[in-house]
C-alpha positions as CSV (number, residue, x, y, z in Angstrom):
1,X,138.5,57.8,-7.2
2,X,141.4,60.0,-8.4
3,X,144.7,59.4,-7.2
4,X,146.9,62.0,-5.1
5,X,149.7,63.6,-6.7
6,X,152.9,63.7,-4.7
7,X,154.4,66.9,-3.4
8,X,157.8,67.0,-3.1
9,X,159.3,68.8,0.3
10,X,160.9,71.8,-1.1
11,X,164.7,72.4,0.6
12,X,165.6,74.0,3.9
13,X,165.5,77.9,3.4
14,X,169.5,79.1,3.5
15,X,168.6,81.9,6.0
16,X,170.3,80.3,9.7
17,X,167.9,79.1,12.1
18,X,168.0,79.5,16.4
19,X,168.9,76.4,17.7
20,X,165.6,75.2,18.4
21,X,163.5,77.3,15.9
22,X,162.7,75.3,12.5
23,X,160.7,76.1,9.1
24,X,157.9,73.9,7.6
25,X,158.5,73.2,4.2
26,X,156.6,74.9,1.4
27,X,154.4,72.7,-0.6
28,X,153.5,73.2,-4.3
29,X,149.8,74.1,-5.2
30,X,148.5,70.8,-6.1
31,X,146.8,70.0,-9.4
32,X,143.4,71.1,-10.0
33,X,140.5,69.1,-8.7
34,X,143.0,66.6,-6.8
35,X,142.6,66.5,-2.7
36,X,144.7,68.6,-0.9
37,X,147.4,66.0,1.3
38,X,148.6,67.7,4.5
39,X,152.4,67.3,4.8
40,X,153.3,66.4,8.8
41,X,154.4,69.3,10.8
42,X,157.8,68.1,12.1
43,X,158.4,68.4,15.8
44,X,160.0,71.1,17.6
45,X,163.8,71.6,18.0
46,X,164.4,68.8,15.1
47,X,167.7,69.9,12.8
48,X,167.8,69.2,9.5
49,X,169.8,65.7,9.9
50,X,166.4,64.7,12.0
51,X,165.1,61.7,10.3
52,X,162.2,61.8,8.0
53,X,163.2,65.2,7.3
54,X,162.7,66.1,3.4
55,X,161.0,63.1,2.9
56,X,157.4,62.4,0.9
57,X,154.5,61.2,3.1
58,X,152.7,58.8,1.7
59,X,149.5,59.1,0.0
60,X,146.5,58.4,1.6
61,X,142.6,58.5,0.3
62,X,140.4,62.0,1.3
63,X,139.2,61.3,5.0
64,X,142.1,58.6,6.1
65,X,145.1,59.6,8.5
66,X,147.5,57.3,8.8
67,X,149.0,56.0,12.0
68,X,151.9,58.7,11.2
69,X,149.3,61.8,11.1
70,X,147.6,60.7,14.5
71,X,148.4,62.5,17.3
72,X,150.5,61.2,20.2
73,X,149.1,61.7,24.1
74,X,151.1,62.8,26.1
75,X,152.2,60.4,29.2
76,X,150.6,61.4,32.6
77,X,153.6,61.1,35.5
78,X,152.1,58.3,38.2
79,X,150.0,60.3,40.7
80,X,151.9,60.3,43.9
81,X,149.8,58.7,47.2
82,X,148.5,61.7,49.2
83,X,150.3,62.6,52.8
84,X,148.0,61.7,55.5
85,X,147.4,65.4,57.2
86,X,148.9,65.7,61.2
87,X,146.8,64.8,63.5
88,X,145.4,68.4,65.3
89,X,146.2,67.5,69.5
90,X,143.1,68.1,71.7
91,X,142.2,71.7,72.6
92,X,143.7,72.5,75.9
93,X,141.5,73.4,78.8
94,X,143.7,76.1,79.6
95,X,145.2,79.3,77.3
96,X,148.7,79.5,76.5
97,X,149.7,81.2,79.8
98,X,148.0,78.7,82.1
99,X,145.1,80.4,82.4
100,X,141.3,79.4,81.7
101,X,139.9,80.5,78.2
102,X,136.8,81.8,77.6
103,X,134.8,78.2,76.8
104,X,136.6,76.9,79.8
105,X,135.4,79.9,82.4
106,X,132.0,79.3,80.5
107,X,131.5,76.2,80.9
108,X,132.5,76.4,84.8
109,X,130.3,79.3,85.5
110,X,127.8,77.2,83.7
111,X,128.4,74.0,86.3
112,X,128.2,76.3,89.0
113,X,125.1,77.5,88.5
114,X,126.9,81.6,87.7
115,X,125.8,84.4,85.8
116,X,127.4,84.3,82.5
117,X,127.7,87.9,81.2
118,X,129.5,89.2,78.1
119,X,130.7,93.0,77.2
120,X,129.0,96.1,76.0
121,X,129.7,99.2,75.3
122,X,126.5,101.1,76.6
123,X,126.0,102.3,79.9
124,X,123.7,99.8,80.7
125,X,125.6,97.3,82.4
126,X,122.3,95.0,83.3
127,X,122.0,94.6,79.4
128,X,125.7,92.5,79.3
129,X,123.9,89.5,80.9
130,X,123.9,86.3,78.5
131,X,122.7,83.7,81.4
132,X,121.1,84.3,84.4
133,X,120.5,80.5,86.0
134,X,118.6,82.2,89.1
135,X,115.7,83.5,87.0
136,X,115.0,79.9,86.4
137,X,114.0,79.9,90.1
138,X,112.3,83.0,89.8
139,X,110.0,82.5,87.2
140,X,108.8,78.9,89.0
141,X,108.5,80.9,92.5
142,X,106.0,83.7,90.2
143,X,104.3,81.1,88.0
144,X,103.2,78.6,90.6
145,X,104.4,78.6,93.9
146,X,103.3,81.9,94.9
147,X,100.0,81.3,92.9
148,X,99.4,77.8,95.5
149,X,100.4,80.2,98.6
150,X,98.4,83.3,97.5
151,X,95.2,80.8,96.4
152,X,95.7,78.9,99.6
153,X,96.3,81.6,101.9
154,X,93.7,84.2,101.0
155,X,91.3,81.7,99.9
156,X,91.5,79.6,102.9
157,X,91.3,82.2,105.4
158,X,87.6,83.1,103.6
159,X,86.6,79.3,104.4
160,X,87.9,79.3,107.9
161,X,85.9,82.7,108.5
162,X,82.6,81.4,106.6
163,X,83.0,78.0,108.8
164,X,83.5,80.6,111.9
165,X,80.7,82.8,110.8
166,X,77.9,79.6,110.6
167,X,79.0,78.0,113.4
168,X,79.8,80.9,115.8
169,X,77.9,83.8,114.3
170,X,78.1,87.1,115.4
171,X,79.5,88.3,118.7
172,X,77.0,90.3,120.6
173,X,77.2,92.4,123.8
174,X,76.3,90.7,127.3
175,X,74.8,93.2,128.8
176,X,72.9,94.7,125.9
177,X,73.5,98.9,125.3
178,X,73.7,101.1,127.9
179,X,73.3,104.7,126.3
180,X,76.9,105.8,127.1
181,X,79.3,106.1,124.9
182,X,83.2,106.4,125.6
183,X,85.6,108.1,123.2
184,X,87.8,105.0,121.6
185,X,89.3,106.7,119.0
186,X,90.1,110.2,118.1
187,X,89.9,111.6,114.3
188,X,93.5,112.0,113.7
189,X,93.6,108.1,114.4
190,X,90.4,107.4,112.4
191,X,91.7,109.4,109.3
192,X,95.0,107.8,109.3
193,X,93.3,104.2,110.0
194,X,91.3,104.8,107.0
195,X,94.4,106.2,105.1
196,X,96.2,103.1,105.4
197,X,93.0,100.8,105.5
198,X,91.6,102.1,101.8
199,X,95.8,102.4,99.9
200,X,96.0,98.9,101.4
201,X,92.9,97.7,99.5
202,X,94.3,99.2,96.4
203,X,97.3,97.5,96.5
204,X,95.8,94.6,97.5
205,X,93.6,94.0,94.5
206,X,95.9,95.6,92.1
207,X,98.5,93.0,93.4
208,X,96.3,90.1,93.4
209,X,95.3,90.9,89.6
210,X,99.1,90.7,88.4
211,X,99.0,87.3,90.1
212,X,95.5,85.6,89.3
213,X,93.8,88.3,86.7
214,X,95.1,86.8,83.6
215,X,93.5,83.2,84.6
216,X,90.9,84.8,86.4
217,X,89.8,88.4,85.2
218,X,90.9,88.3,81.6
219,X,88.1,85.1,80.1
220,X,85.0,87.3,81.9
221,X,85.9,90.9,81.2
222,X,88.0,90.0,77.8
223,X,91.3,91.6,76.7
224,X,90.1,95.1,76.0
225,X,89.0,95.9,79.5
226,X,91.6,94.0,81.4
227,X,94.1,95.6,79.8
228,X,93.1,98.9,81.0
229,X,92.1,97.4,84.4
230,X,95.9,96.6,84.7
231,X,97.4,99.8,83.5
232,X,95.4,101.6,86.2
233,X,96.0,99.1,89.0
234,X,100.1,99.3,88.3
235,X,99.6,102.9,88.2
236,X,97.5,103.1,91.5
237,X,99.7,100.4,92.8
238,X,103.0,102.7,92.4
239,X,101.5,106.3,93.6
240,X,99.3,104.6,96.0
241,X,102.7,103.1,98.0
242,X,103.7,106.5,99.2
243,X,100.6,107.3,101.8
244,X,100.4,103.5,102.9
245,X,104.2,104.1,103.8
246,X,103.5,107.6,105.6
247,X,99.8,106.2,107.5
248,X,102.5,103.3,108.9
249,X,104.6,105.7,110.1
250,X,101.8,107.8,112.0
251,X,100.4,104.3,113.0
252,X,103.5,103.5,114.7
253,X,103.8,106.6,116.4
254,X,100.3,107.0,118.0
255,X,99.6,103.8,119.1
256,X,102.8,101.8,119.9
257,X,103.6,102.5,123.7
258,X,99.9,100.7,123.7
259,X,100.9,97.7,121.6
260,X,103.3,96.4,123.9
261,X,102.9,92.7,124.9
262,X,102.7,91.8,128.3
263,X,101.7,88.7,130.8
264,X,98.0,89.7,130.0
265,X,97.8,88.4,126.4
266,X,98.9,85.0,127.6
267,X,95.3,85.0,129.1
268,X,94.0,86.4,126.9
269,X,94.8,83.6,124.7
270,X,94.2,80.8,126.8
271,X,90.7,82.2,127.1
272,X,90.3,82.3,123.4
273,X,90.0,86.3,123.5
274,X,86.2,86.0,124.0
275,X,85.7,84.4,120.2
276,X,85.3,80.9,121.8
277,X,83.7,79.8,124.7
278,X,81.8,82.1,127.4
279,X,83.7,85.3,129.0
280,X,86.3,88.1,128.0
281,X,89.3,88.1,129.5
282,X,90.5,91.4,130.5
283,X,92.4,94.0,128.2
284,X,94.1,97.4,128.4
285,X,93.2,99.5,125.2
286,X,94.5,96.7,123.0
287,X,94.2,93.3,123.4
288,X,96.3,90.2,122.1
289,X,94.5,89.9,119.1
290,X,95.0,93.4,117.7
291,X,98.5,94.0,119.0
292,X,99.2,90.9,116.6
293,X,96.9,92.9,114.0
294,X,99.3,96.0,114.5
295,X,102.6,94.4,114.3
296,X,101.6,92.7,111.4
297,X,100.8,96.2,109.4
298,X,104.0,97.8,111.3
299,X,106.2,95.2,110.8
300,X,104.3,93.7,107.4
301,X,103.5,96.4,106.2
302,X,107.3,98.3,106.5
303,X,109.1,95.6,104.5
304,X,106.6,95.4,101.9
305,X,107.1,99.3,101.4
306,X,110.8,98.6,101.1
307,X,110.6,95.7,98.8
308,X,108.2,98.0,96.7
309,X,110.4,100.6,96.2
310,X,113.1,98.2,95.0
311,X,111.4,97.5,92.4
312,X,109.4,100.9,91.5
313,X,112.9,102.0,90.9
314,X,114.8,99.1,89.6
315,X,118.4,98.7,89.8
316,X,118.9,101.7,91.8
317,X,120.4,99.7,95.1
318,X,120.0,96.0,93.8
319,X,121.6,94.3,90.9
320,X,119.3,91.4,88.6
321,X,119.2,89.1,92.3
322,X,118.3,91.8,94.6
323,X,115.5,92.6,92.1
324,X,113.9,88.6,92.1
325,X,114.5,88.8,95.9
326,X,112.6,91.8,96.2
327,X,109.9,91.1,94.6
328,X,109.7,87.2,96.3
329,X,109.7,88.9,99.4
330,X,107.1,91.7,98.2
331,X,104.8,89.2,96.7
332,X,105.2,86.9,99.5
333,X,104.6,89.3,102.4
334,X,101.9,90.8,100.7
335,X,99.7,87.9,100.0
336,X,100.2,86.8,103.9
337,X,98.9,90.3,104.8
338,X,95.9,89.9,103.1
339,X,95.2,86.8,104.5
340,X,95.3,88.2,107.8
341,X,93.4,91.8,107.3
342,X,90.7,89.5,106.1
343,X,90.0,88.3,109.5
344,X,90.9,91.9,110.8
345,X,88.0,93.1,108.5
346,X,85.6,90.2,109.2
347,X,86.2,91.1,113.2
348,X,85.6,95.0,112.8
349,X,82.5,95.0,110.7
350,X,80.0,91.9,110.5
351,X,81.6,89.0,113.1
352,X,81.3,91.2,115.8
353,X,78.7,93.4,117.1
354,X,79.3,97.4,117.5
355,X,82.9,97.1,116.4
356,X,82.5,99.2,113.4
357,X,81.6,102.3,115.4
358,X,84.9,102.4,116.9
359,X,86.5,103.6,113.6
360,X,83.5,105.0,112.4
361,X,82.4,107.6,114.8
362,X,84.9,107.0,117.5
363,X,82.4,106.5,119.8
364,X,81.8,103.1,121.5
365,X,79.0,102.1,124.1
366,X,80.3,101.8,127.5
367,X,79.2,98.1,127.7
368,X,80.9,97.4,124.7
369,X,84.0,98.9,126.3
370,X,83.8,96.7,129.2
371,X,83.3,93.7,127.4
372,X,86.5,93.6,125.2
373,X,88.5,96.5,127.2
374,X,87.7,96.3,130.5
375,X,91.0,97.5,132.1
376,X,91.0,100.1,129.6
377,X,87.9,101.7,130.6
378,X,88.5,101.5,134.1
379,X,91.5,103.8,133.4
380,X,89.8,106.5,131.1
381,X,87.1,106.5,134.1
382,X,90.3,107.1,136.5
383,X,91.2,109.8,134.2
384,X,87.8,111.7,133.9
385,X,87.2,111.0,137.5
386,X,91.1,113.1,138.1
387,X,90.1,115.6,135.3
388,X,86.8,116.5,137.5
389,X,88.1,116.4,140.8
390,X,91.1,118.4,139.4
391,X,88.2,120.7,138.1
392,X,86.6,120.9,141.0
393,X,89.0,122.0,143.4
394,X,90.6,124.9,140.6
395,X,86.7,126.2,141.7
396,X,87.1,125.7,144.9
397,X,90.1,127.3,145.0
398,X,88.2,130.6,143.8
């Protein structure tokens, strides 16, 4: 191995240096095909009275440094022990001016069992509601209990009626036809009767199918035809409102000075209105059993309208409450209705001999009359009896 040959430092160059600039010394070429030796770079700001300035490193073999030529790390400073952070004081219940915030009037709304509603900038105000705790109660009434009272209602008043029908059977006549008829009814009261009586059925069944048809209707008929079954019903159900309001109002007017109750439906009662037992008990043109039938659809029938127009236009009196109420009281009313225009139907037509007539042609038999409305017939006889004499002494008279 061939040995290094030392380079001298050359002097300091006469030109003046800054006070904390300095020169490296220049180094002579070395001698051909001898290793280059790297003189140390002295540190920054060293003067020229520095030590080890000028002098000759030492020789070293190719690939060596010595402990001179290694560089020095600098020292870290000790890492100072972090400043535990504040602890952040519990959120206050109540803003800065002693009010509630908005969590807080949340969460009380929320205990209380309130609306919770936010703000929008559309005109529909209904459409700001976040929470509405009271369609909870809602949604249970629709889903079961008025499915238990409709079921039990209209399908128990179909048992009672069968049991009726089998044990009872038909009400006949005592005394058999006579071959005179009386007038019971006249066609302005037969058309409005079956006004009312054929709007009612309509809503009925369109009613009962948003109720039971999707457990019921839709497995037999399938989705196809339920679904247009439904959007036919909800439109019949809407249009169909307005003459079942109007045939109420007619109904009330022509035949409620005979609806009033009096001391005679008492017995007529306690005699079982000629459905039980032996005998009629007597009746003016109406007895206790269809002056309940006629408040019922007054009376029934007026605050189902109402209700039903609630919610054919929605929102137009009512907020989101008065809507559920609505349409508790509409569903609710309605399903008791049916119930009892069942037994009004089973009466008119096959429990009871020569009923139908009475709407149908508005003739009855005179012995028909007599049996059910005795005291009625005795003063339409008065009358015709007056209306001849009347007649009869206008002829006189000429």
């Amino acid at each position: 191995m061939l040995a290094a040959t030392p380079v001298l430092a050359q002097p300091a160059s006469t030109q003046p240096a800054g006070p904390s600039a300095t020169q490296a010394p220049q180094q002579q070429p070395p001698h051909p095909g001898a290793p280059e030796v790297q003189a140390p770079v002295p540190e920054a700001g060293a003067g020229r009275g520095a030590p080890g300035a000028g002098q000759v490193p030492a020789t070293t073999e190719p690939g060596r440094t010595t402990p001179a030529q290694q560089p020095v790390a600098p020292q870290q400073p000790a890492a100072a022990a972090p400043t535990p952070a504040p602890a952040q004081p519990a959120p206050a219940p109540f803003g800065d001016r002693g009010q509630p915030d908005a969590a807080e009037l949340e969460l009380m709304a929320t205990l209380r069992g309130e609306r919770i509603s936010g703000r929008i900038s559309i005109p529909n105000q209904t459409a700001a509601n976040l929470i509405q705790p009271a369609g909870r109660s809602w949604r249970e009434y629709h889903n079961v209990t008025l499915a238990w009272v409709g079921g039990i209602a209209v399908l128990g008043m179909l048992a009672i009626l069968a049991v009726f029908y089998f044990t009872r059977g038909r009400i006949r006549m005592e005394h058999g036809y006579s071959g005179r008829t009386i007038t019971r009814f006249n066609i302005l009261e037969r058309a409005n009767h079956w006004m009312v009586a054929s709007c009612f059925i309509i809503l009925g069944l369109s009613g009962l199918n948003l109720t039971f048809g999707r457990h019921l209707l839709l497995p037999i008929i399938g989705p196809e035809a339920f679904t247009a079954l439904s959007t036919w019903g909800k439109l019949a159900h809407n249009f169909l409102a307005f003459p079942f309001t109007l045939g109420i109002v007619v109904m009330l007017l022509l035949w409620a000075k005979d609806n009033i109750p009096n001391k005679l439906d008492i017995v007529w009662f306690r005699m079982g209105g000629g459905l039980v037992g032996k005998g009629h008990p007597p009746a003016g043109r109406f007895n206790a059993g269809q002056k309940m039938v006629f408040w019922m659809t007054v009376i029934g029938g007026g605050l189902v309208a109402a209700s039903g127009y609630l919610l054919v236009f929605p929102f137009t009196v009512t907020n989101i409450e008065g809507q559920q109420w609505a349409h508790m009281a509409h569903s609710l009313i309605s399903v008791l209705m049916i119930a009892g225009i069942l037994a009004h139907i089973y009466i008119g037509s096959l429990g009871m001999e020569h009923a139908f007539d009475a709407m149908g042609s508005g003739q009855v038999d005179i012995n028909w009359a007599r049996d059910h409305h005795s005291l009625w017939v005795e003063e339409e006889l008065a009358k015709a009896r007056a209306t001849v004499a009347k007649g009869a002494k206008a002829a006189g008279a000429d």
